[in-house]
DRENTI-797540 format. One record per residue: residue number from 0; x, y, z of N, C-alpha, C in turn. Coordinates in steps of 0.2 Angstrom, whole numbers, plus 2048, in hexadecimal, padded with zeros to 3 digits. Layout:
// DRENTI-797540
{NUM {X Y Z} {X Y Z} {X Y Z}}
...
This chain:
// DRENTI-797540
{0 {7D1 838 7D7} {7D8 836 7D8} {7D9 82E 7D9}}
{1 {7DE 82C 7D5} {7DE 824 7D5} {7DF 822 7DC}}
{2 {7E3 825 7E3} {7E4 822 7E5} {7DD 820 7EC}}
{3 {7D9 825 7EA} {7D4 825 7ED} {7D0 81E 7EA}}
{4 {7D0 81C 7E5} {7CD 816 7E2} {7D0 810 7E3}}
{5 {7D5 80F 7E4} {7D9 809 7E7} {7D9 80A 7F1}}
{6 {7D8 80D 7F1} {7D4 810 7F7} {7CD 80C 7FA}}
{7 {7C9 80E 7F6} {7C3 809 7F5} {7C0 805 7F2}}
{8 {7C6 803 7EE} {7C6 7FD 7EB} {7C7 7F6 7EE}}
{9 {7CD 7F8 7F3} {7D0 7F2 7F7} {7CD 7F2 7FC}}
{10 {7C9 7F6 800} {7C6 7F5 804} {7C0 7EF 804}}
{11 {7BD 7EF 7FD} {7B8 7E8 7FD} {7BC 7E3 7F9}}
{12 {7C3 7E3 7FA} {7C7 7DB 7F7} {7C6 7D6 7FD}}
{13 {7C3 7D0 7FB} {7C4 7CB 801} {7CB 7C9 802}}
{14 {7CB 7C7 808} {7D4 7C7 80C} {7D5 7C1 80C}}
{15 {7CF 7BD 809} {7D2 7B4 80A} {7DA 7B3 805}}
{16 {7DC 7B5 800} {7E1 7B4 7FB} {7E6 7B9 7FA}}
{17 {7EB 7B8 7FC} {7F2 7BE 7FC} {7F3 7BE 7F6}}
{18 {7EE 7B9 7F0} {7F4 7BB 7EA} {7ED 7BF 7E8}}
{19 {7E8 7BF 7EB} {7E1 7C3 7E6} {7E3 7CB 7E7}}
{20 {7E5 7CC 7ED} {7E8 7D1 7EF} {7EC 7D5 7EB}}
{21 {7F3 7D0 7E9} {7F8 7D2 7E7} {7F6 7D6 7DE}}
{22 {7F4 7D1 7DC} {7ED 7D2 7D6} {7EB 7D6 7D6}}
{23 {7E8 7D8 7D9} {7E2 7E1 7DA} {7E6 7E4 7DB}}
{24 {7EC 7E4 7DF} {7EF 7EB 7E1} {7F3 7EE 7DC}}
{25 {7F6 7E7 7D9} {7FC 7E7 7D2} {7F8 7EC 7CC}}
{26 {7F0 7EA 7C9} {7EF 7EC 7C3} {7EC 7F4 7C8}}
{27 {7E9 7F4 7CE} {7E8 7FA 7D0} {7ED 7FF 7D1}}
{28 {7F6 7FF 7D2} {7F9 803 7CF} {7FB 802 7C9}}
{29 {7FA 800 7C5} {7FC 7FE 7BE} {7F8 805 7BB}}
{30 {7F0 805 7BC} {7ED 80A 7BC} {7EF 812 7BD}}
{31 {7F4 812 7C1} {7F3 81A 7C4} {7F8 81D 7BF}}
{32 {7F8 824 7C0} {7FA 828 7BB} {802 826 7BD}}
{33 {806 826 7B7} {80C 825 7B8} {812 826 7BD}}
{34 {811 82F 7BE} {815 831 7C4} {80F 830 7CB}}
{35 {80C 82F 7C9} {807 82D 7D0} {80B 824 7D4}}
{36 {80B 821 7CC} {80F 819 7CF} {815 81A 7D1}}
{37 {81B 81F 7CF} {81F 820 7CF} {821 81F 7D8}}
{38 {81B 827 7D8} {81B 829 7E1} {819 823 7E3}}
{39 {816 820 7E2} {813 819 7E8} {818 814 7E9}}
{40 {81C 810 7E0} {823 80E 7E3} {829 811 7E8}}
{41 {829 816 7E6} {82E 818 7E8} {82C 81A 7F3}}
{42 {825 81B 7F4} {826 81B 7FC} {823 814 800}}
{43 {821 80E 7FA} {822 809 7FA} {827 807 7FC}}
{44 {82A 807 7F8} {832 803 7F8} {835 806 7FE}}
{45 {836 80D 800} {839 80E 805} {836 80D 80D}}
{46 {82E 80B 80B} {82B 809 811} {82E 802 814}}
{47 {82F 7FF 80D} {831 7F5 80E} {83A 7F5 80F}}
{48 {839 7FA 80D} {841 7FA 810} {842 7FC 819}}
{49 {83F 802 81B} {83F 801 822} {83E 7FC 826}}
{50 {838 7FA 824} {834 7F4 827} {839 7ED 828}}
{51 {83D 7EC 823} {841 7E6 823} {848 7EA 828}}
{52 {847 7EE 82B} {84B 7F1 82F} {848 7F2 836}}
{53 {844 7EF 837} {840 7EF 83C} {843 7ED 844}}
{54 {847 7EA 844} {849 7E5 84C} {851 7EC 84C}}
{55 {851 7F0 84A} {854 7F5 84C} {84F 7FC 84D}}
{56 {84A 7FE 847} {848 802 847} {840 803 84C}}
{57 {83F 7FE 84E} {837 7F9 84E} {832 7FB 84B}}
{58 {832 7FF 843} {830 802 83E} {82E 7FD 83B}}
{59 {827 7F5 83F} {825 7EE 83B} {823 7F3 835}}
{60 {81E 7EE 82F} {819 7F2 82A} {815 7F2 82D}}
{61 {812 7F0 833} {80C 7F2 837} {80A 7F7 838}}
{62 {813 7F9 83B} {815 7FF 840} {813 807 839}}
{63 {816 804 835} {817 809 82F} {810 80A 82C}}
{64 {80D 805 82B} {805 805 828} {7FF 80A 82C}}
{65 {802 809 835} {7FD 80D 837} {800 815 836}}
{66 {804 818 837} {808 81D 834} {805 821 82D}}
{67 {807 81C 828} {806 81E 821} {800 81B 81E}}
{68 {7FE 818 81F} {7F8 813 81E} {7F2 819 81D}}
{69 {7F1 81E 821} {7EA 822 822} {7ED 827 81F}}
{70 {7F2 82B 81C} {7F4 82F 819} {7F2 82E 811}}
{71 {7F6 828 811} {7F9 826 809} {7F3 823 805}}
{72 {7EE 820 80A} {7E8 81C 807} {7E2 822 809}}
{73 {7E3 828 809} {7DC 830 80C} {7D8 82D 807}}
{74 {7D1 82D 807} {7CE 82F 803} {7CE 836 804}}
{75 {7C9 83B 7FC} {7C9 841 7FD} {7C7 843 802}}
{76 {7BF 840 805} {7BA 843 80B} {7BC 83E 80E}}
{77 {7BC 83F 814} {7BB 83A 81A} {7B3 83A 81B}}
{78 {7B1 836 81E} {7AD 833 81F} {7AC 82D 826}}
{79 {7A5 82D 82B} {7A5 82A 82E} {7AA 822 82B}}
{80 {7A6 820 827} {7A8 819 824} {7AF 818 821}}
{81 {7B1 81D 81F} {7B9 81D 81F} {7BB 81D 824}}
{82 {7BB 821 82B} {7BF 821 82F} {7BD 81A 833}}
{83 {7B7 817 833} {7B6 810 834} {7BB 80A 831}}
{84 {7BE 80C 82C} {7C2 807 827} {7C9 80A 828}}
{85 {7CC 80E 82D} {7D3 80E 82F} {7D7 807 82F}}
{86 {7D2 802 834} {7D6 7FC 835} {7D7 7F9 82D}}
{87 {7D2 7F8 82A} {7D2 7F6 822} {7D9 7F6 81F}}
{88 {7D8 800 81E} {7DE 800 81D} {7E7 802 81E}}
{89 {7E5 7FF 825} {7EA 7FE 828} {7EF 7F9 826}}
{90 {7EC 7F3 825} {7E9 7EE 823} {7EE 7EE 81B}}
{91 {7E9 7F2 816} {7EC 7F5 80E} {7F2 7F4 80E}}
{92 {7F6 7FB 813} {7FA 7FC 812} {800 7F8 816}}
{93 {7FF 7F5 818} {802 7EF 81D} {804 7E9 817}}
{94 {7FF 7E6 814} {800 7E1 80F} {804 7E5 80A}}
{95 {803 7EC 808} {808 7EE 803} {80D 7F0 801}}
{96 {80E 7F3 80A} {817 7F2 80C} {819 7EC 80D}}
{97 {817 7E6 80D} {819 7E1 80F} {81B 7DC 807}}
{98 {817 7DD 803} {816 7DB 7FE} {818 7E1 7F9}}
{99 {81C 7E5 7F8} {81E 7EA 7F5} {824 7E7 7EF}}
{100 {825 7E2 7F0} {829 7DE 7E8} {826 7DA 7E6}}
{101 {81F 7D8 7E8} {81A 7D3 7E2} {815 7D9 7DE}}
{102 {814 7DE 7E4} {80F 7E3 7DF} {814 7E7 7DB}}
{103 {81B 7EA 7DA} {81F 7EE 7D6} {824 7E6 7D4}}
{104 {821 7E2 7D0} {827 7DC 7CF} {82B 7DE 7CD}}
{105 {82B 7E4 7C8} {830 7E7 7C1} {831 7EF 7C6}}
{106 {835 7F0 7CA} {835 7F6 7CE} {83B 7FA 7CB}}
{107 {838 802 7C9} {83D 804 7C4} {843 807 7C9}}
{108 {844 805 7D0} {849 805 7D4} {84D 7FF 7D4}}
{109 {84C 7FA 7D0} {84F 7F5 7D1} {856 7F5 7D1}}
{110 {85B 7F8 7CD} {860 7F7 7CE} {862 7FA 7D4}}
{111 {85D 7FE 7D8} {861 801 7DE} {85D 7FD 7E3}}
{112 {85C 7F8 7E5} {857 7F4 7E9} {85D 7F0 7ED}}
């Protein structure tokens, strides 16, 4: 399952550069099967959208990352060392709500954005 490989892929990205990030994450869904990408923008986007609603909802991308972060980014097996790298990807999914118009720059929601 692809999302299991962007899973363990970002886990050994170094965090010194926001745009190495955006980079790996961008061509790492470009890879995934098409309705696979579809679903990740689509709860993407509606994730960055709560989040910039936050001083009403207090739904930060922090708040939403620990939520969906462990779900959305499962590997198949858990493992001690997965469940070691929660914060990690906390972490993942935190930057990708945050940054969810640089990694979908052409978002096929756009005209409803």
């Amino acid at each position: 399952m692809k999302i299991i490989f962007i899973y363990t892929v970002v886990l050994f990205l170094d965090d010194s550069i926001e745009t190495k990030y955006i980079t790996a994450l961008s061509k790492l869904v470009d890879e995934l099967p098409p309705a696979n990408k579809a679903l990740a923008e689509i709860l993407l986007l509606f994730l960055s959208r709560v989040g910039e609603h936050s001083s009403k909802n207090k739904m930060t991308p922090a708040n939403l990352a620990i939520v969906f972060g462990q779900i959305l980014l499962k590997p198949e097996v858990d493992t001690i060392e997965s469940m070691m790298n929660a914060a990690k990807v906390t972490g993942i999914m935190r930057f990708m709500i945050e940054n969810f118009e640089k990694i979908f720059p052409v978002s096929i929601f756009f005209y409803y954005i």
